[in-house]
C-alpha positions in Angstrom: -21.4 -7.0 -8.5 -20.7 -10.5 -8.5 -18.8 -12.8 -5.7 -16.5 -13.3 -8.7 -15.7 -9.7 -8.9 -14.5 -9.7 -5.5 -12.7 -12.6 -6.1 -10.8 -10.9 -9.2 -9.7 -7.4 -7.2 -8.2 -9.8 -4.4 -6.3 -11.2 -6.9 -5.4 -8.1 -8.7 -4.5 -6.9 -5.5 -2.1 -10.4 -4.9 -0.3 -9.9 -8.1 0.3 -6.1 -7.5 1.2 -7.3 -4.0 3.7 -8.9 -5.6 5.1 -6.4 -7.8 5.5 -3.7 -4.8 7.7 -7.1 -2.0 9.7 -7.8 -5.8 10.0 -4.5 -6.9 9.1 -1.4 -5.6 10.5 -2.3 -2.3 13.9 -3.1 -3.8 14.0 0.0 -6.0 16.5 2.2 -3.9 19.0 -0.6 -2.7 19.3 -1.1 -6.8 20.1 2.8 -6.9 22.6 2.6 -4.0 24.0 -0.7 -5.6 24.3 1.7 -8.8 26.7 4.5 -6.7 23.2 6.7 -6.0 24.3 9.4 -3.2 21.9 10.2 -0.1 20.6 13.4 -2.1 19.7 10.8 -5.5 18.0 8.6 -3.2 16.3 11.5 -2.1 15.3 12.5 -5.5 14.8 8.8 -6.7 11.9 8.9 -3.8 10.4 12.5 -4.1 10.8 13.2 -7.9 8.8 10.3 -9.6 6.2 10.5 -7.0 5.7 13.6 -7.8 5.8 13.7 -11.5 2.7 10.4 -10.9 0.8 12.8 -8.4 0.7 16.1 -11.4 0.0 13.1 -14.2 -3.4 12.7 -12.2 -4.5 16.2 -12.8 -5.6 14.5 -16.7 -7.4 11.4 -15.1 -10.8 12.7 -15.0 -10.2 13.7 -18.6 -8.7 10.5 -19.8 -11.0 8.5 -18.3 -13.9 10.2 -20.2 -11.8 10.1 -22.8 -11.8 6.3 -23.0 -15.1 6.4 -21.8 -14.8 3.7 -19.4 -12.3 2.9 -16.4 -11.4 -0.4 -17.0 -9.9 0.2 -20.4 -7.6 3.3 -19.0 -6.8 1.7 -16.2 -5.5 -1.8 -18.0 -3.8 0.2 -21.0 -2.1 1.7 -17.8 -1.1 -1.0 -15.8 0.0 -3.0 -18.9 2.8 -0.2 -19.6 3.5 1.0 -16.2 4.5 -3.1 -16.1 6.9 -3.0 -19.2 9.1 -0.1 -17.8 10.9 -2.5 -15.5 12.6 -3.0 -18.7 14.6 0.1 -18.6 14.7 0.0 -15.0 17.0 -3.3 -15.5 18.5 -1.7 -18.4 20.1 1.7 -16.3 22.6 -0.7 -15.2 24.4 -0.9 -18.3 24.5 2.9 -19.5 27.7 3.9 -18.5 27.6 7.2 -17.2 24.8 9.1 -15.2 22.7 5.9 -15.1 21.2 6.7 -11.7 19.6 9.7 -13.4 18.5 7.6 -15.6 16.9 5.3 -12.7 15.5 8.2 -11.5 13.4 9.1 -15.0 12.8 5.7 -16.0 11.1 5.1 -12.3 9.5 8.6 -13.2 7.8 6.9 -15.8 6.8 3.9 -14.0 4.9 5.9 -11.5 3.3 8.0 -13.7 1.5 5.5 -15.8 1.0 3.7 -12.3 -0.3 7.0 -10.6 -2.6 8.0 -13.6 -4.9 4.9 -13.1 -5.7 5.5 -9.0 -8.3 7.5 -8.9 -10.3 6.0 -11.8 -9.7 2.7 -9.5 -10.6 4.0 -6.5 -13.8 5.2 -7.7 -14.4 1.6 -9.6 -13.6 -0.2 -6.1 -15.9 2.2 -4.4 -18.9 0.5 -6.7 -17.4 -2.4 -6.7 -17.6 -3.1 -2.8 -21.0 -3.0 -1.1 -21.2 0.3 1.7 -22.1 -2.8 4.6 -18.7 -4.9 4.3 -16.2 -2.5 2.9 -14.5 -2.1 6.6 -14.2 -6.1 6.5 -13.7 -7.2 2.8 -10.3 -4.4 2.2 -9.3 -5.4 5.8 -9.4 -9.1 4.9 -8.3 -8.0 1.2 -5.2 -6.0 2.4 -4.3 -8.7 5.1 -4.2 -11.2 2.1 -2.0 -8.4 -0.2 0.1 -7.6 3.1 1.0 -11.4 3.4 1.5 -11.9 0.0 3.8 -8.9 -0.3 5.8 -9.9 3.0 6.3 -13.4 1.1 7.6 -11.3 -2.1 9.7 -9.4 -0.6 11.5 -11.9 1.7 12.2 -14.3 -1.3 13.2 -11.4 -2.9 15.7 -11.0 -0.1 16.8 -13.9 -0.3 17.8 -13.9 -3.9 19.7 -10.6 -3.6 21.8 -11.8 -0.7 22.3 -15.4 -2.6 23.4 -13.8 -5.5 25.6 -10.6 -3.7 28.5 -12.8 -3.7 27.7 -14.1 -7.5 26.6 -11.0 -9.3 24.4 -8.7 -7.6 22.7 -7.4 -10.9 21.8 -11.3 -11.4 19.7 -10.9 -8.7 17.9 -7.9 -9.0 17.2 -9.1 -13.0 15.1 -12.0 -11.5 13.0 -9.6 -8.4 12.3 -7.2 -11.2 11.3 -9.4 -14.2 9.1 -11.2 -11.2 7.6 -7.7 -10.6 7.0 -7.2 -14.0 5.4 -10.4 -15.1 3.2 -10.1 -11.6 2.0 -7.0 -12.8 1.0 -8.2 -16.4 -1.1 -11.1 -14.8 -2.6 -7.8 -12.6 -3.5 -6.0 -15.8 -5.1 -9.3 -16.5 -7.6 -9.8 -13.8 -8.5 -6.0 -13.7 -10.1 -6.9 -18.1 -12.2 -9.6 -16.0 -14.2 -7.4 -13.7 -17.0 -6.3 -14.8 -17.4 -2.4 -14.5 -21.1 -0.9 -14.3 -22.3 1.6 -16.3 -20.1 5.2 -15.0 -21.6 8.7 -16.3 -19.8 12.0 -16.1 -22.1 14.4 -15.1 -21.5 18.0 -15.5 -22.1 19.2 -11.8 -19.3 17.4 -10.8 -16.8 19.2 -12.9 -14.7 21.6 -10.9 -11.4 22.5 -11.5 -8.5 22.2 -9.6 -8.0 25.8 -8.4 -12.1 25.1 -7.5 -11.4 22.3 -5.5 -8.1 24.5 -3.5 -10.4 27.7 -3.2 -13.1 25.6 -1.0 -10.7 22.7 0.8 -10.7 24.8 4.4 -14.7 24.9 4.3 -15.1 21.0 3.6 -14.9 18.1 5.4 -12.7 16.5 2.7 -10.8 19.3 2.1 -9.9 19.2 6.1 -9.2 15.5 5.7 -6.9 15.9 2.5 -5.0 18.6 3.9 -4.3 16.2 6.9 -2.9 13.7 5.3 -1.0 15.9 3.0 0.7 17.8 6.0 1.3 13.4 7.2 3.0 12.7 3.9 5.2 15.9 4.1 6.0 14.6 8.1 7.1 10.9 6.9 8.7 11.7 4.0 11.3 13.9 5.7 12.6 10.7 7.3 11.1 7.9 5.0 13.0 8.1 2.2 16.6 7.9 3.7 15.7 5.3 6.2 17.2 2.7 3.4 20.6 4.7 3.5 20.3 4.3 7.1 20.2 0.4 7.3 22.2 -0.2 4.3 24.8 2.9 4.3 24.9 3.7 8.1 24.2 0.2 9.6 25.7 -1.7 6.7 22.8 -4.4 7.1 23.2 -6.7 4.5 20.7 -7.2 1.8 18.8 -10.6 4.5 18.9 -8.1 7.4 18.1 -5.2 5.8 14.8 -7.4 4.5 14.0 -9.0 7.5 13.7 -5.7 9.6 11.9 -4.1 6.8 9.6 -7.4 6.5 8.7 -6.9 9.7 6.5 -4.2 9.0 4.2 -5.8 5.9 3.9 -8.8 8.3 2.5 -6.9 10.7 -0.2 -5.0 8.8 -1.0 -8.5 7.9 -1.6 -9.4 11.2 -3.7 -6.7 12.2 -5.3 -5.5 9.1 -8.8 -7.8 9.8 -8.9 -6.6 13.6 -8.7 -3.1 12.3 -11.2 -3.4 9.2 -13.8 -4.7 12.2 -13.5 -2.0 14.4 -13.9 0.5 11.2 -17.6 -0.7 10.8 -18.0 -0.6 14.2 -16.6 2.7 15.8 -16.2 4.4 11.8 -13.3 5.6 10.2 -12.9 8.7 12.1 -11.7 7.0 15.5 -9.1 4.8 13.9 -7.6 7.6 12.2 -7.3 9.4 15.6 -6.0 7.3 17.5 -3.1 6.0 14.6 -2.5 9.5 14.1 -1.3 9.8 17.6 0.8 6.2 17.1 2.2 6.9 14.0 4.8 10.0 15.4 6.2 7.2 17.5 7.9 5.7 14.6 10.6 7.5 13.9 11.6 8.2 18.0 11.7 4.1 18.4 14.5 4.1 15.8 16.2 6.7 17.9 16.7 4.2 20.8 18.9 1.3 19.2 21.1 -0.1 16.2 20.4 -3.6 17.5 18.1 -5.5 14.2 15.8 -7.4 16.6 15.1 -4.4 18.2 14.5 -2.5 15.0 12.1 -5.2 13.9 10.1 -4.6 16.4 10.1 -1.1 16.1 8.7 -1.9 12.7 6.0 -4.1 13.7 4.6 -1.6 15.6 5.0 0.5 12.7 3.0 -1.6 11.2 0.2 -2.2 13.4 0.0 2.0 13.4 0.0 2.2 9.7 -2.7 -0.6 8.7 -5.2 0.8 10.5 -4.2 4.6 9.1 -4.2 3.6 6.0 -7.3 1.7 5.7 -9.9 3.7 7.8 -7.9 7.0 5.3 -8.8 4.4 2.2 -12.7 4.0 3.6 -13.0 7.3 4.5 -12.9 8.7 1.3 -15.9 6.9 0.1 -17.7 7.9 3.0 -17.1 11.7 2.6 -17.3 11.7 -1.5 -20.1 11.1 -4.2 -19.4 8.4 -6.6 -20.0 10.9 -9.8 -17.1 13.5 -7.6 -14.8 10.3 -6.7 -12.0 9.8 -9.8 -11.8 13.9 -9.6 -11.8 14.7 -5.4 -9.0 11.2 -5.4 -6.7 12.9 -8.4 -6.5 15.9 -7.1 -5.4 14.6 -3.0 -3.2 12.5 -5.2 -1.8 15.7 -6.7 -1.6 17.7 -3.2 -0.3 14.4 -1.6 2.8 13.7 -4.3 3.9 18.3 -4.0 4.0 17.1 -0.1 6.1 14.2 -0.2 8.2 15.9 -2.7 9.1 19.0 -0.1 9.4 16.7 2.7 11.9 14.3 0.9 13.8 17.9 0.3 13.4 19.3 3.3 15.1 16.0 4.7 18.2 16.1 2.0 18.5 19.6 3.5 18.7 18.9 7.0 21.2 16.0 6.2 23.6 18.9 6.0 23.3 19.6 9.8 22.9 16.3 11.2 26.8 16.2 12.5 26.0 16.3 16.1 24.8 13.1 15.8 26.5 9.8 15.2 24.5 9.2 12.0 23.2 12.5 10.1 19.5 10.7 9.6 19.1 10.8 13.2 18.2 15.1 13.6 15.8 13.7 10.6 13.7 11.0 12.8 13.6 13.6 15.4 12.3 16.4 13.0 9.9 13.6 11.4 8.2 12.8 14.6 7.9 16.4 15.6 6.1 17.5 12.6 3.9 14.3 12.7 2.4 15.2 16.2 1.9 18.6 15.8 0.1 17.3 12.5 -2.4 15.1 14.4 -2.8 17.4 17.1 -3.9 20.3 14.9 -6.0 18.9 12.3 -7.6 15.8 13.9 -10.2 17.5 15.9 -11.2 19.3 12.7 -12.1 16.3 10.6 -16.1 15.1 11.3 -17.4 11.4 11.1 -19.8 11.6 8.5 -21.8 8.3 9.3 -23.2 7.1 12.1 -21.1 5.1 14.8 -20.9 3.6 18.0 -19.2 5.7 20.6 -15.4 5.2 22.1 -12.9 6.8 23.3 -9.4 6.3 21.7 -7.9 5.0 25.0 -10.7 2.1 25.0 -10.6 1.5 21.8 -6.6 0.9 22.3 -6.9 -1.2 25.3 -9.3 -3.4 23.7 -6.9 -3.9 20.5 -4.3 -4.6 22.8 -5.8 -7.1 25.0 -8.6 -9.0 23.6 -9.5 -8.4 20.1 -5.5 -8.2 19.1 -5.8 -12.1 19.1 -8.1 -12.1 15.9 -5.4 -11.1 14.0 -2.7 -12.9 16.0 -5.0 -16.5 15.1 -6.4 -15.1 11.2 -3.3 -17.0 9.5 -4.2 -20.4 11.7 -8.0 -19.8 10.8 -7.6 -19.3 7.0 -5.9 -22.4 7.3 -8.6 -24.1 9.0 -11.1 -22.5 7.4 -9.9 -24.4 3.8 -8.7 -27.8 5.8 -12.2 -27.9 6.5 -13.2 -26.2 3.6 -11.5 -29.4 1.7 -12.6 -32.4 3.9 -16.0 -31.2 3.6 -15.0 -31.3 -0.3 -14.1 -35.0 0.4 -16.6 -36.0 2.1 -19.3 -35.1 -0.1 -17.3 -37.1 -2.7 -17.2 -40.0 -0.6 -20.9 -39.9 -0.2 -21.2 -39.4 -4.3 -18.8 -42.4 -5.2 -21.0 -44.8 -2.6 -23.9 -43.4 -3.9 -22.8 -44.4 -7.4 -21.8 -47.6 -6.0 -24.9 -48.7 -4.5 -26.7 -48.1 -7.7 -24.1 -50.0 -10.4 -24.9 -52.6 -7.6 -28.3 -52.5 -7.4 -28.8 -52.3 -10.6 -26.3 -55.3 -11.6 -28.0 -57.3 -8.4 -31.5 -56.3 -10.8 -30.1 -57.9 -14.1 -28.1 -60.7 -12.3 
């Protein structure tokens, strides 16, 4: 692959960036704006995610269909763009139109959904083995900025136009979104894809792939991150209601707190994407499987937004690192010709596991009264079931490349001490890097312009 090709998935990955700060991220305040209840918020979070994760169960078979990635994966992203169309339209059907949310987002995710694993796997050829810790950590920092940037203008807008018309505001985030994600569909027809065959030993169904998870690695590791998904999302989707419903933050606050998070993972996304082709995937999954339960217990302690920020930049630091070493570790432990197939159907387990714990969460909301706020016996629950995740299935998942050795407690001390400031100083060094990126520029213009110079005056000095 070309540098150019890496150049186009960063800036697929800016424009999608764009669409999730714009757009996804504002989806359920636009259902509670619409009158959506704490149970359709749920649903709004559990029920598209799902219907995306059984649409991948035909990837593989639309993929070969079209016979190439890049064609299924653009006719997908091109649509799954359109639908925030309807999403702007719910708010003028009249009656039931946060059902109607709820199956037009259903829609969006499933043409979204369809086109990850085919992805995946095209990244995975994409992205030399050598620097794929370093380019996604440096590509996701980029996409985590970008998205923090999205999302606080997006703020902005909502809150300048809450006392105008709200629905003005949420028109503009979403046709944003929509227009970011057409530019997306875009830069993906510019990459070029190399030559992908479908060869029959890697055909096994899905039942196949169920029957034989417990005696793989990767079946280990997917059922990990499934049993994670079903932790979070017993919390996760309801934290919204919390801010907006429960702590009537307004639409600034409730950004700024939230923010906090994507600014954080940009922060810390390049100090984590070193360490991955250093110590391996393996390690850093470990020890932010341990971090992560802490999440939902910090939002136990206060109400105070500062506070909560905080709480969210750690959440952030936690997740980065979980989410790229889980990203890297799948091309590790799966062959290219198995990779759209073994990603479709995690993606399948993954979206049945968010969808129980998002209703496992609406049904505890019924016994939350001890507390002040019902969603706090759900943080405590959430938190619970994430540690005894980690704790069980961790020391069952194998590195599967070799590594230098560390212990998790090192390995934390170091981030938190010395190697921490990398990605405290990457948003000064980008800078620097094109200031002198650009008076190096200059310069060798300078030295071209008197070049030219001395010759038109040599040569008119010659003919004088």
């Amino acid at each position: 692959m070309t540098k150019k090709d890496l150049d186009y998935v960063v800036k697929e990955g800016i424009a999608n960036s764009i669409k999730v700060g714009a757009g996804e991220s504002y989806l359920t305040p636009y259902a509670i704006a619409l009158g959506a209840s704490s149970v359709q918020v749920g649903f709004l979070k559990s029920i598209p995610q799902l219907v995306g994760s059984l649409s991948q169960l035909f990837s593989t078979s639309i993929t070969e269909y079209m016979k190439t990635r890049k064609r299924m994966i653009t006719i997908g992203v091109f649509f799954q763009a359109l639908m925030f169309l309807p999403i702007i339209y719910a708010f003028f059907i009249t009656q039931q139109r946060v059902w109607f949310l709820i199956l037009f987002v259903m829609i969006y995710w499933m043409l979204g959904s369809i086109t990850v694993p085919a992805w995946n796997s095209w990244l995975g050829d994409i992205v030399p083995d050598r620097i794929k810790g370093k380019y996604f950590g440096k590509r996701n920092s980029i996409t985590k900025l970008t998205s923090f940037a999205s999302m606080l203008i997006a703020g902005l807008l909502l809150q300048f136009f809450s006392n105008i018309n709200w629905m003005i505001g949420f028109t503009l985030i979403f046709s944003v979104a929509m227009i970011s994600r057409l530019v997306g569909s875009w830069y993906v027809h510019r990459i070029n894809e190399p030559k992908y065959h479908f060869p029959k030993e890697s055909k096994f169904s899905f039942i196949d792939f169920i029957k034989r998870m417990k005696k793989t690695n990767y079946g280990i590791f997917v059922i990990y991150l499934c049993l994670m998904s079903f932790s979070v999302q017993i919390f996760s989707p309801y934290s919204v209601v919390y801010l907006l419903k429960d702590l009537k933050f307004n639409y600034l606050t409730y950004t700024i707190v939230i923010a906090a998070s994507t600014l954080s993972s940009f922060l810390f996304m390049p100090v984590w994407g070193k360490y991955i082709d250093v110590f391996g995937n393996k390690k850093i999954i470990t020890l932010t499987g341990y971090l992560i339960p802490l999440v939902p217990i910090l939002w136990l302690i206060s109400k105070n937004p500062f506070y909560l920020m905080f709480a969210e930049v750690f959440s952030g630091f936690a997740w980065s690192g979980f989410h790229l070493a889980t990203f890297n570790f799948v091309f590790d432990t799966v062959s290219r010709s198995k990779r759209v197939r073994c990603v479709s159907y995690y993606n399948v387990l993954n979206g049945v596991a968010i969808f129980f714990g998002a209703s496992l969460g609406g049904f505890l909301l019924r016994f939350g009264t001890i507390f002040w706020s019902k969603i706090y016996l759900l943080m405590i629950v959430s938190g619970i079931c994430r540690f005894v995740t980690s704790l069980m299935m961790l020391p069952r998942i194998k590195e599967v490349k070799w590594v230098r050795r560390i212990s998790e407690g090192k390995l934390l001390w170091s981030l938190l001490t010395t190697d921490v400031l990398e990605g405290l100083t990457y948003p000064v060094e980008v800078l620097m890097d094109k200031r002198r990126a650009v008076k190096k520029k200059g310069e060798r213009i300078l030295e071209w312009i008197e070049k030219w110079i001395g010759v038109l005056l040599g040569k008119r000095h010659k003919y004088s």
